[in-house]
TORKOL-4160 file (C-alpha; in steps of 0.2 Angstrom, whole numbers, padded with zeros to 4 digits, m for minus):
98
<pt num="1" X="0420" Y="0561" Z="0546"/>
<pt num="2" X="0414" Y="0551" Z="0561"/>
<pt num="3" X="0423" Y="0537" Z="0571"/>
<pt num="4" X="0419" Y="0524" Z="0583"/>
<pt num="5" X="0430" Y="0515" Z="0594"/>
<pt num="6" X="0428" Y="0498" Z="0602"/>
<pt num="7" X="0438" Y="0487" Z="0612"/>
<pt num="8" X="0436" Y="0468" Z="0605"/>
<pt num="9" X="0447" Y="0456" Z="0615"/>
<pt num="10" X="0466" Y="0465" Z="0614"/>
<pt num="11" X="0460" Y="0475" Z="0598"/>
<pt num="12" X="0455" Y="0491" Z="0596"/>
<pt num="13" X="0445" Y="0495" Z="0581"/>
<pt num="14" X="0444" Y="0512" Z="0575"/>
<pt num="15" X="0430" Y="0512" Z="0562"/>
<pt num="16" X="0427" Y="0529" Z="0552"/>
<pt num="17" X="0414" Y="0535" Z="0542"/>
<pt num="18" X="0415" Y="0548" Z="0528"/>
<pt num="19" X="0430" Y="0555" Z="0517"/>
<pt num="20" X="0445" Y="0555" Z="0528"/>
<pt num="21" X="0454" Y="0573" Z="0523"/>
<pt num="22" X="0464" Y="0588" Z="0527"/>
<pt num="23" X="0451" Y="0598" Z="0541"/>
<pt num="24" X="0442" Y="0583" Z="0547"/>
<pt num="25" X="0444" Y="0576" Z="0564"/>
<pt num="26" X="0462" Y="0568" Z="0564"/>
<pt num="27" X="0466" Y="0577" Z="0581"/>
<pt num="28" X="0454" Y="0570" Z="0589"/>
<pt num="29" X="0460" Y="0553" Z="0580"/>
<pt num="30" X="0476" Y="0556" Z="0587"/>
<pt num="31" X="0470" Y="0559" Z="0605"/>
<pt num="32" X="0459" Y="0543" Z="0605"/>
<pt num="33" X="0473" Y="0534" Z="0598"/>
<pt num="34" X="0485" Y="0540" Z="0614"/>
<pt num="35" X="0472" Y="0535" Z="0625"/>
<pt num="36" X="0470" Y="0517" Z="0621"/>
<pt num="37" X="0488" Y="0516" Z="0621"/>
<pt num="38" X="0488" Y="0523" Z="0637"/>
<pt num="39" X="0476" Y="0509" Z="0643"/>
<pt num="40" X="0491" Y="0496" Z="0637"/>
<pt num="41" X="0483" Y="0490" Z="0621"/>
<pt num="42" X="0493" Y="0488" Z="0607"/>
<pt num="43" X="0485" Y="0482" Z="0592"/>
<pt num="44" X="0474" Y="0494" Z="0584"/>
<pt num="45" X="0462" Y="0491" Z="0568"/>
<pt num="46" X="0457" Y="0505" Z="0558"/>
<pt num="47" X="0439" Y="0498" Z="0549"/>
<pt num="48" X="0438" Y="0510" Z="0532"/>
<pt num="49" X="0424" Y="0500" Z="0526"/>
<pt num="50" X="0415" Y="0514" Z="0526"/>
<pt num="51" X="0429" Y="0528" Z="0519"/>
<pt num="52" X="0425" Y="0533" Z="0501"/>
<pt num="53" X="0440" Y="0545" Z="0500"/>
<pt num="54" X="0457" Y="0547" Z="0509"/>
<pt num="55" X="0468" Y="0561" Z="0504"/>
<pt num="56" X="0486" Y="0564" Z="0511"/>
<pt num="57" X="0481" Y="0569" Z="0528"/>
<pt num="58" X="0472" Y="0551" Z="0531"/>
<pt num="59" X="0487" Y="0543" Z="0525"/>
<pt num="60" X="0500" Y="0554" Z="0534"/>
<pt num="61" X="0488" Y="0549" Z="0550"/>
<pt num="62" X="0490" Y="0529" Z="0545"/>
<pt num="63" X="0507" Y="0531" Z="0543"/>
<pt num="64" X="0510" Y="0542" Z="0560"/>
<pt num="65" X="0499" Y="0530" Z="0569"/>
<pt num="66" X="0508" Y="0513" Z="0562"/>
<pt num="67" X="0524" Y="0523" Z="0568"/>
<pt num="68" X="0519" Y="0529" Z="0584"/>
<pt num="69" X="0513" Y="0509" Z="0588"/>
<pt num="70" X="0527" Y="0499" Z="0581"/>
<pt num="71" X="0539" Y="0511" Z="0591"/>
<pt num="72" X="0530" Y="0504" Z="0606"/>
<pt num="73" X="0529" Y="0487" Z="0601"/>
<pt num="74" X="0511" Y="0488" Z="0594"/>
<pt num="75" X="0505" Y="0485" Z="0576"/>
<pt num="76" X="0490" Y="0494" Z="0566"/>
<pt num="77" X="0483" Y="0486" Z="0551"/>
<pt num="78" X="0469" Y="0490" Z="0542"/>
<pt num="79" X="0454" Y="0486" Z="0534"/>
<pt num="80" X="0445" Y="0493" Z="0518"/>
<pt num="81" X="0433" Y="0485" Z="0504"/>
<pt num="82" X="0436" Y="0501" Z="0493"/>
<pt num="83" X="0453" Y="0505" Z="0497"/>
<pt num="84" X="0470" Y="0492" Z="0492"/>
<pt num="85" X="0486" Y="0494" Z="0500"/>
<pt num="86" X="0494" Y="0495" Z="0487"/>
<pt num="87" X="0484" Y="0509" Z="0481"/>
<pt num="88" X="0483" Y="0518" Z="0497"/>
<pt num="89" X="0504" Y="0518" Z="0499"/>
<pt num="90" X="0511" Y="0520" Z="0480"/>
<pt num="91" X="0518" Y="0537" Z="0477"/>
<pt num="92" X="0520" Y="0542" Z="0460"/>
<pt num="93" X="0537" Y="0544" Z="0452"/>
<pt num="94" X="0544" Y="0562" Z="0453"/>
<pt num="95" X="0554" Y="0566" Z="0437"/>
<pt num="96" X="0571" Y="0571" Z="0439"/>
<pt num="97" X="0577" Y="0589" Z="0438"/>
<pt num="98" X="0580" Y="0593" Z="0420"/>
């Protein structure tokens, strides 16, 4: 997976490129991301225009990252043609125990 990142006004947007899974670059995501907080912005755009494939590790990361900015008074949203909320954030039902 690839990334950018650019400063647009008080936004940073984070656009990746590429299925966003278990050994791809999310350290070096996560770095990034602590940088530009540590440059006082707070409101980060993750682009996934471009994201064919997210497994749990991509969405572990969006939920770590929305976490880590709202616990600083930052917000994180993000942007996907392919990729719904709702599909991105619905976890199955477990059955009970028998």
């Amino acid at each position: 997976m690839k990334f950018t990142l650019k400063v647009v006004g008080d936004v940073c947007v984070l656009k990746l490129d590429g299925k966003f899974m278990a050994g791809g670059d999310s350290f070096f995501l996560r770095e990034k991301i602590k940088n530009v907080l540590s440059m006082g912005i707070e409101k980060l755009l993750i682009d996934m225009d471009s994201v064919p494939y997210i497994d749990s590790t991509g969405v572990g990361f969006l939920v770590s990252s929305h976490t880590s900015l709202t616990s600083q008074g930052g917000k994180l949203d993000y942007s996907s043609k392919t990729l719904s909320k709702s599909d991105a954030f619905t976890t199955p039902t477990i059955l009970p125990p028998f």
